[in-house]
C-alpha positions as CSV (number, residue, x, y, z in Angstrom):
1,X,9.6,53.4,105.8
2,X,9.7,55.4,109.3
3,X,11.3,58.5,109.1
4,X,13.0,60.2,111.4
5,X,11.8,62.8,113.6
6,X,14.5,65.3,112.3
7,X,12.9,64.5,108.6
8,X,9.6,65.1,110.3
9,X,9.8,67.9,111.9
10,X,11.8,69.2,108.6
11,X,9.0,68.9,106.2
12,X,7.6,71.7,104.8
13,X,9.3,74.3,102.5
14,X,9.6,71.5,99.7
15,X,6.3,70.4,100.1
16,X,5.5,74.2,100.1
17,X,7.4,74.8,96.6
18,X,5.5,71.9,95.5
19,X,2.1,73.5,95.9
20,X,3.3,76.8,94.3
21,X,4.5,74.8,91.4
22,X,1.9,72.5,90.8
23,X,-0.7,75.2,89.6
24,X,-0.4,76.6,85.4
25,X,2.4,74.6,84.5
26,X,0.5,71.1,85.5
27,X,-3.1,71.5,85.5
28,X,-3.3,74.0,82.5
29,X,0.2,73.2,80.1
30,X,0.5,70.1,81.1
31,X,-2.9,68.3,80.4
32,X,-2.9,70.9,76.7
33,X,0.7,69.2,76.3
34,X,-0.7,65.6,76.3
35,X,-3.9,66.6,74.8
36,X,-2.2,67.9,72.0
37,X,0.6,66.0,71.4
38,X,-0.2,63.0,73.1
39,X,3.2,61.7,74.9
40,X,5.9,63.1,73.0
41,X,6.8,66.0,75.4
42,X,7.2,63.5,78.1
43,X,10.9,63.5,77.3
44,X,11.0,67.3,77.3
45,X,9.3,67.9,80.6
46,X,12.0,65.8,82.4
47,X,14.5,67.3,81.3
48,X,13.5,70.6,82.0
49,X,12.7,69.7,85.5
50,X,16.3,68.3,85.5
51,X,18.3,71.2,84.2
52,X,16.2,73.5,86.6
53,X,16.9,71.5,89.8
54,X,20.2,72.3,90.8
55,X,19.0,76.2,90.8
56,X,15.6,75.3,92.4
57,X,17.4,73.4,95.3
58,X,20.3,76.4,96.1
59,X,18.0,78.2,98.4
60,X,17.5,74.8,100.7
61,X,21.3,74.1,100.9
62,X,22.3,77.4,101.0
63,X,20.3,78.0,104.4
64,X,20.8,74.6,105.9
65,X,24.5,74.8,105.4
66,X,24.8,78.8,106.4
67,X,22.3,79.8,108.5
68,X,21.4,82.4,106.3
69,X,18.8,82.9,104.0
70,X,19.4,82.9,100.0
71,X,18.5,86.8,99.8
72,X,21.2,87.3,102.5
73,X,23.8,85.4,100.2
74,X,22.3,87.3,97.4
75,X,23.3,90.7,99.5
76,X,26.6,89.4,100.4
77,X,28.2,88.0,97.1
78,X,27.4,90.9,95.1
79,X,25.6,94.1,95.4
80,X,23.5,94.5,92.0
81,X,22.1,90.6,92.9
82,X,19.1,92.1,95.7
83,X,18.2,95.2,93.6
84,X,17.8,92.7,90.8
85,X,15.6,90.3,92.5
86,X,12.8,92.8,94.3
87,X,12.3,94.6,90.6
88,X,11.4,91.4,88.9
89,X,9.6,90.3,92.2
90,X,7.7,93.8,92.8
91,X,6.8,93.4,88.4
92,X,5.6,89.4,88.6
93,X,4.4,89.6,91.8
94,X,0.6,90.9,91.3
95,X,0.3,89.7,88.1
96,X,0.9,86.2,89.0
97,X,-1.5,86.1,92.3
98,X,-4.1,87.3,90.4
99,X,-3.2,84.9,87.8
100,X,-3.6,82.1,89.7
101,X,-6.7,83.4,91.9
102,X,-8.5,83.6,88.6
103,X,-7.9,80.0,87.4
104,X,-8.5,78.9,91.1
105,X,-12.2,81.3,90.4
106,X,-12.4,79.6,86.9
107,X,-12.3,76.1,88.5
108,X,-15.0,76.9,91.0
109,X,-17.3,77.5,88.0
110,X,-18.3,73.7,87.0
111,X,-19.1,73.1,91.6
112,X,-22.9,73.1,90.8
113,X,-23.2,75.3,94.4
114,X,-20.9,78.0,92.8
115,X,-21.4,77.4,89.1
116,X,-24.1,80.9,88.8
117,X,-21.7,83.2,90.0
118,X,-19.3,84.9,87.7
119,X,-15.5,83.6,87.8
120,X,-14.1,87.0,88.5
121,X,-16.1,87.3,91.4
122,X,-15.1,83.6,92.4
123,X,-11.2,84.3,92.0
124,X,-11.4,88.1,94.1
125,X,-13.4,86.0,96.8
126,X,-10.6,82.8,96.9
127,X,-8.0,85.6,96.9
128,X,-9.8,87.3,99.9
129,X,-10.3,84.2,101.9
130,X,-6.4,83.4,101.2
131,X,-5.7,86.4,102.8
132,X,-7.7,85.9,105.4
133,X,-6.3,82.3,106.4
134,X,-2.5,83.8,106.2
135,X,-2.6,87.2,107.7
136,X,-5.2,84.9,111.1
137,X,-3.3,81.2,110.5
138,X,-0.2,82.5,109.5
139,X,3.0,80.2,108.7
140,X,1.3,77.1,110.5
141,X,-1.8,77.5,108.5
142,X,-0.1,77.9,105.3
143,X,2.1,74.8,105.9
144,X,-0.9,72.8,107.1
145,X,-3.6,73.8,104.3
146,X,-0.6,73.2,101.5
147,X,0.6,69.6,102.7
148,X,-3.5,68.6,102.6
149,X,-3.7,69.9,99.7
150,X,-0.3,68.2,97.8
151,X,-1.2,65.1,99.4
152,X,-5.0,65.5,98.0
153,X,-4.4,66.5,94.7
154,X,-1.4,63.8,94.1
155,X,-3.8,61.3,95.1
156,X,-6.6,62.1,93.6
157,X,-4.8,62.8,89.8
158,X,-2.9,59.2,90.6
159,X,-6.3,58.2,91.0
160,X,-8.1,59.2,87.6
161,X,-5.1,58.1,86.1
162,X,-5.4,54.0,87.5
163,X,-9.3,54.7,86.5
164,X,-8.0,55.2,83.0
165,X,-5.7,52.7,82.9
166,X,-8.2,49.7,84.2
167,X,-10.3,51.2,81.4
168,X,-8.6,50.6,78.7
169,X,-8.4,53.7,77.5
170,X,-4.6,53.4,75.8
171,X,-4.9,52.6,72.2
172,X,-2.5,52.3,69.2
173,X,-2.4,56.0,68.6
174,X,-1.0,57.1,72.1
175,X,1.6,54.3,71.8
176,X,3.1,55.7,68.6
177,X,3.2,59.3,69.7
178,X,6.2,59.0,72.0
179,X,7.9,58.9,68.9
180,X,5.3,60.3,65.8
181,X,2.5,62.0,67.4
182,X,-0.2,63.1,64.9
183,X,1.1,66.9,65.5
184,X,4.9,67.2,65.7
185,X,5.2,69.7,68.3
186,X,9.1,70.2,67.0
187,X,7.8,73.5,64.8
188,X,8.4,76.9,64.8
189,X,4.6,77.4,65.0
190,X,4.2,75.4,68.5
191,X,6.7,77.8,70.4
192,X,4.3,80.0,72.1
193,X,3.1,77.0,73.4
194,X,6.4,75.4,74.3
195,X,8.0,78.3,75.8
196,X,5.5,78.9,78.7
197,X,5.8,75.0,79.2
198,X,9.2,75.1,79.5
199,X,9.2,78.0,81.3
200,X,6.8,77.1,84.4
201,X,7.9,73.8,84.4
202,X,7.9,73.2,87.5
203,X,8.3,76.9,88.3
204,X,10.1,79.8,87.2
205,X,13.6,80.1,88.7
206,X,13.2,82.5,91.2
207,X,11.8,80.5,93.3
208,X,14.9,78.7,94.8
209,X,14.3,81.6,96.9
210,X,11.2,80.9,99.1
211,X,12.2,77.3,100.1
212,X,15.4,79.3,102.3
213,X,12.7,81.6,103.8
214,X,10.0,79.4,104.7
215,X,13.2,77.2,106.7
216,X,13.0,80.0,108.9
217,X,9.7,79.7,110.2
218,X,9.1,76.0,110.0
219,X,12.2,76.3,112.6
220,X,10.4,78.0,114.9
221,X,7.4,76.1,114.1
222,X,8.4,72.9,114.5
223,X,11.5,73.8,117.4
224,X,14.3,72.4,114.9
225,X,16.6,73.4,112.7
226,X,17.2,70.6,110.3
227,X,21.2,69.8,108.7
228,X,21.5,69.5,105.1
229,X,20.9,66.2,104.7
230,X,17.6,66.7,106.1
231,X,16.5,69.8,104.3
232,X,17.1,68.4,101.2
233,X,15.0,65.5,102.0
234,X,12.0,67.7,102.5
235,X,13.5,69.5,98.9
236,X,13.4,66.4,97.0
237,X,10.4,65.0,98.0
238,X,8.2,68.3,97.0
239,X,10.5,68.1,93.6
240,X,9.6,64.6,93.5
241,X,6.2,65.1,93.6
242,X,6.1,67.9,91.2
243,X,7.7,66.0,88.4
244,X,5.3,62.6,89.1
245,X,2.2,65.0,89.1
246,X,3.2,66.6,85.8
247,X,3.4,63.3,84.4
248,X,0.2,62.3,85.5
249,X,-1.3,65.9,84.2
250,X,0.5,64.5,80.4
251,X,-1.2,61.1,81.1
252,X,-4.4,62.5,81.9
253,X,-4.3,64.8,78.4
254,X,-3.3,62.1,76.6
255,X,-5.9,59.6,77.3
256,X,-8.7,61.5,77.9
257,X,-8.1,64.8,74.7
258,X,-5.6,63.3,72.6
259,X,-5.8,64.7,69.4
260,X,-8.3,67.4,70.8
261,X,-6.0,69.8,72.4
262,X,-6.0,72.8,69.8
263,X,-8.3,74.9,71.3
264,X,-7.9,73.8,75.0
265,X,-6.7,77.4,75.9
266,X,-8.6,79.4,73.6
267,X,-12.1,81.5,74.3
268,X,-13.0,82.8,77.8
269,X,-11.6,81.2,81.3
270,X,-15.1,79.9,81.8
271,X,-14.7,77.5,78.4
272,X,-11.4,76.3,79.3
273,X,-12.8,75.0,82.7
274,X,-15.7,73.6,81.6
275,X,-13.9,71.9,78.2
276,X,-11.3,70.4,80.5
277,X,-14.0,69.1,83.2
278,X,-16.3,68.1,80.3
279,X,-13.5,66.0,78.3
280,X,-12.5,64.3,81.6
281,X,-15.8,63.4,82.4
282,X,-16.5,62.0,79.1
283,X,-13.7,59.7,78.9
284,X,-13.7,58.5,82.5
285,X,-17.1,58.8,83.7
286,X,-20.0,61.0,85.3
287,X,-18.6,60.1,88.3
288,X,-14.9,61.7,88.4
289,X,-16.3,65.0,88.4
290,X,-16.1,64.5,91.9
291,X,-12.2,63.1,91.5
292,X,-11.2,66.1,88.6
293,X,-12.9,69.4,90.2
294,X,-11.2,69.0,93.9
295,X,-7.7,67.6,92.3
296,X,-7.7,70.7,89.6
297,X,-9.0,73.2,92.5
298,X,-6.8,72.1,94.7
299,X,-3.8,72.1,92.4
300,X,-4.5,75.9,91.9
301,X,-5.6,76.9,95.4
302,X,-2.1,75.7,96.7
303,X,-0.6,77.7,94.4
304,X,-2.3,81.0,95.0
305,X,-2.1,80.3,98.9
306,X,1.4,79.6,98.5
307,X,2.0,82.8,96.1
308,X,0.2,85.1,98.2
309,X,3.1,84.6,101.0
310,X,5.8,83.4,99.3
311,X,6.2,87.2,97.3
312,X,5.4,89.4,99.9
313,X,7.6,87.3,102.3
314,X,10.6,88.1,99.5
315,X,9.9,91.6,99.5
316,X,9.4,92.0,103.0
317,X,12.7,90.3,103.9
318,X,14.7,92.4,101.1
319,X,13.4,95.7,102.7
320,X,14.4,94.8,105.7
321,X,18.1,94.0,104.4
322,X,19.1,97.1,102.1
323,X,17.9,99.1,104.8
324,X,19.9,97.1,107.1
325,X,17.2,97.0,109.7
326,X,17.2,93.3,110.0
327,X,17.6,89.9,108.6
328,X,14.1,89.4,107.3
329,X,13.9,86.0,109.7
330,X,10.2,87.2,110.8
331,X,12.4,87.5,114.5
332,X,10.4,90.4,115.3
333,X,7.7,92.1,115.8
334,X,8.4,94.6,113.0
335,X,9.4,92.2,110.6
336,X,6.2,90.5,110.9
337,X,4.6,93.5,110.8
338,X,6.0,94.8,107.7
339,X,5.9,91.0,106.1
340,X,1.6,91.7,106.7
341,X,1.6,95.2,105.2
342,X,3.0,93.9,101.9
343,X,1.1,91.0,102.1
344,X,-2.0,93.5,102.5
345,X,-0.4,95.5,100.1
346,X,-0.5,92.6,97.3
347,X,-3.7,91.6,98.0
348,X,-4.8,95.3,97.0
349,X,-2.8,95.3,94.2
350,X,-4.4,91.3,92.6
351,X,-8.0,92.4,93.5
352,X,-7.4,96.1,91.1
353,X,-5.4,93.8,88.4
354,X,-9.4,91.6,88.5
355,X,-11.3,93.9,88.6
356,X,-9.6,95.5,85.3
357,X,-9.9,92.5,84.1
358,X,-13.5,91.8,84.3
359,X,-14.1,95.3,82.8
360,X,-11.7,94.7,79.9
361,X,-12.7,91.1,79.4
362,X,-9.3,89.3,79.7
363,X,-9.0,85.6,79.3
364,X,-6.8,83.0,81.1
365,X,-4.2,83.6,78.4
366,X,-3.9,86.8,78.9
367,X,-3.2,86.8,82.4
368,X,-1.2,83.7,82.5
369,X,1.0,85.3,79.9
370,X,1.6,88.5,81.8
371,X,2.6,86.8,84.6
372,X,4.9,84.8,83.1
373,X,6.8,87.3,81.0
374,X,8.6,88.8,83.6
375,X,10.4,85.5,85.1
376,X,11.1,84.2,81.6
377,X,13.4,86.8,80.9
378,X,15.0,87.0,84.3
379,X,15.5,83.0,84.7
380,X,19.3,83.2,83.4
381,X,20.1,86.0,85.2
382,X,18.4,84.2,88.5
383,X,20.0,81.0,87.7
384,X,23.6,82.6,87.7
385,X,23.0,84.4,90.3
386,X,21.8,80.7,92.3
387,X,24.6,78.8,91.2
388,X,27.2,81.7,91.8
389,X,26.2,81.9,95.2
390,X,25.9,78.2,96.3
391,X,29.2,77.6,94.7
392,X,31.0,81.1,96.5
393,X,33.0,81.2,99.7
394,X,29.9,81.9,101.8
395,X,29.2,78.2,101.5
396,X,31.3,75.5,103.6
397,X,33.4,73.7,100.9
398,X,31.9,70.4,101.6
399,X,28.2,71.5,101.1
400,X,29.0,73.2,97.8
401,X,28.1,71.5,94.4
402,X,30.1,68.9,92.8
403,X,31.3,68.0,89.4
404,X,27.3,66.5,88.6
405,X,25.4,69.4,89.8
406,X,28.2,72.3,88.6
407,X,27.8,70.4,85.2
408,X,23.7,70.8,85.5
409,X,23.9,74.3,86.4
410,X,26.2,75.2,83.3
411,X,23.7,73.2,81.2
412,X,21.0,74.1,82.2
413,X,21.8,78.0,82.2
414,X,22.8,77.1,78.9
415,X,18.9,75.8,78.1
416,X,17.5,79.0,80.3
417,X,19.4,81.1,77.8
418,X,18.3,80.0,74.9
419,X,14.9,79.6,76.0
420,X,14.6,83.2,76.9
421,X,15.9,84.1,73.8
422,X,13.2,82.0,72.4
423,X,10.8,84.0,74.5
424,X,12.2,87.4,73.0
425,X,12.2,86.1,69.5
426,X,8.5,85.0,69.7
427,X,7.0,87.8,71.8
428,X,8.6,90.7,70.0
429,X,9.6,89.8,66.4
430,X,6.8,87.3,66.0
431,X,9.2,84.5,65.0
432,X,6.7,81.1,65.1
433,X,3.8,82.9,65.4
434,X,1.8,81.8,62.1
């Protein structure tokens, strides 16, 4: 199928989102989710990508239908909603770059050219050179590098998956545990697992934001500015892709750990990379080494790329509107100028959060679940503040939800809720925790 050029000059901001969500929530809780539990969170994972899709895709129709961004809507429909969003973005921000650096570091441990140096040093160096391709490359380099790298990692995954499958790997075990896996995950003891699943699957709420900012400058980019029709084109097909790659993540658990996925996050960030590459390897072959490392590198490289923009871009552009200085459309000079100090700013901020870390000895866990902890408890208040928004007088009346997506949202906010309070429950009173 030939699309058109309005499609392709459109593409970008979903395949964008794609690469910031396809990082944790695939490569790491995904592949412990089939490993563990073989495939009986399958049903679980769509519907959570389902109930968080109607929030996900406001900032895409939002923009195409007003010209504005999301954060201006935000601004507009009630005062209290930008304050909101910088605190939790200025709290999750650093934590979750240098989250992601450090897996992206962790990964680089099992290339034999990089496998002597010490992962911290790995992630501060791929945060570094991150920097360093955004603040020379900019927006053109960032949607470049990310599309290569979402088209390389789907491929690759769908790849090792078809390996597996001409293998023979499926056996009577994996069949039954759709419906009566070995481990029930439905326990009170497998919600601090489940929670950060559900939680960063695909990604955490607030991100329905950066789609409506990058539309900005893949306008000025490509010399277009797409309708709705065709923004949400480029929105499905990233959202698309995210939900088929987490599938595949599951599959790839499944066949290759099944029934071995207890300890897949415990110990050091080194032993979590080298158990996952070893258990794939053994299963498949020597040989997909070479198919594994790039596909799981590159899953978290187009994440922390992706991260390192996408937060100080939201920052930037909030500045800019509650001073009132501007629109945060990178129009300007000073915009742009600002948008690189925070960007600068963050990088500072992710290298300090390592470098504790490597003196205090903190493990993927620990980061991961730092990071996370701040959008968990904010992902009802963002997905109101979404769906109030999209459905408001700011939006033309035609390009407002429906019945079927105004039914999601009030479901799915429903789910968020409870979730959250699921998060609270666990993290502070220690309910499920054995």
């Amino acid at each position: 199928m030939k699309l058109s050029k309005g499609i392709q000059k459109s593409l970008g901001p979903g395949i964008l989102l794609a690469g910031a969500a396809i990082g944790g929530s695939h490569l790491m809780s995904s592949t412990t989710a089939g490993a563990r539990f073989g495939f009986s969170l399958v049903g679980l994972i769509l519907l959570t990508n389902l109930f968080k899709y109607p929030f996900l895709l406001v900032g895409t129709r939002f923009t195409a239908s007003t010209g504005k961004s999301l954060l201006e809507g935000f601004k507009e429909r009630n005062s209290y909603y930008l304050p909101l969003f910088l605190i939790v973005s200025l709290i999750t921000g650093t934590f979750t770059i240098a989250a992601v650096s450090f897996v992206s570091g962790v990964l680089l441990t099992n290339i034999p050219l990089f496998s002597s140096f010490p992962a911290m040093d790995l992630s501060i160096g791929i945060l570094g050179v991150s920097g360093m391709i955004l603040i020379v490359g900019k927006y053109k380099a960032l949607d470049r590098i990310s599309k290569f790298l979402v088209t390389l990692l789907t491929f690759l995954t769908l790849f090792a998956v078809g390996s597996l499958f001409l293998k023979g790997s499926m056996n009577e075990s994996l069949f039954t545990s759709w419906f009566a896996p070995e481990i029930s995950p439905w326990k009170l003891s497998n919600l601090i697992f489940l929670i950060p699943l559900m939680g960063w699957m695909p990604c955490p709420v607030e991100l329905c934001v950066w789609p409506s900012l990058w539309m900005f400058s893949r306008a000025k980019d490509s010399q277009y500015i797409p309708n709705v029709r065709e923004a949400e084109f480029d929105f499905n097909l990233g959202y698309i892709i995210t939900v088929i790659t987490a599938i595949l993540f599951v599959t790839l658990g499944a066949i290759t750990m099944y029934g071995t996925g207890d300890g897949m996050l415990s110990g050091t960030g080194v032993s979590f990379a080298q158990k996952l590459i070893f258990l794939y390897t053994k299963s498949i072959g020597e040989w997909s080494k070479w198919i594994i490392i790039p596909a799981s590198f590159a899953a978290m490289f187009s994440t922390t790329i992706t991260c390192l923009d996408a937060y100080p871009r939201s920052i930037s552009a909030i500045q800019g509107l509650m001073k009132g200085t501007d629109l945060g459309h990178m129009d300007s000079s000073s915009e742009r100028n600002r948008f690189q100090n925070w960007m600068i700013l963050h990088i500072f901020a992710s290298l300090l959060a390592l470098l504790v870390a490597r003196s205090g000895g903190i493990g993927v866990k620990d980061f991961v679940f730092t990071a996370m902890s701040g959008s968990f408890l904010a992902a009802p208040l963002f997905a109101w503040m979404a769906m109030d928004t999209i459905n408001s007088n700011l939006v033309p009346v035609q390009n407002r939800y429906g019945s079927l997506l105004k039914t999601l949202c009030w479901i799915g906010l429903f789910f968020l809720t409870i979730f959250s309070l699921l998060f609270i429950a666990n993290s502070f009173f220690g309910i499920g925790v054995d």
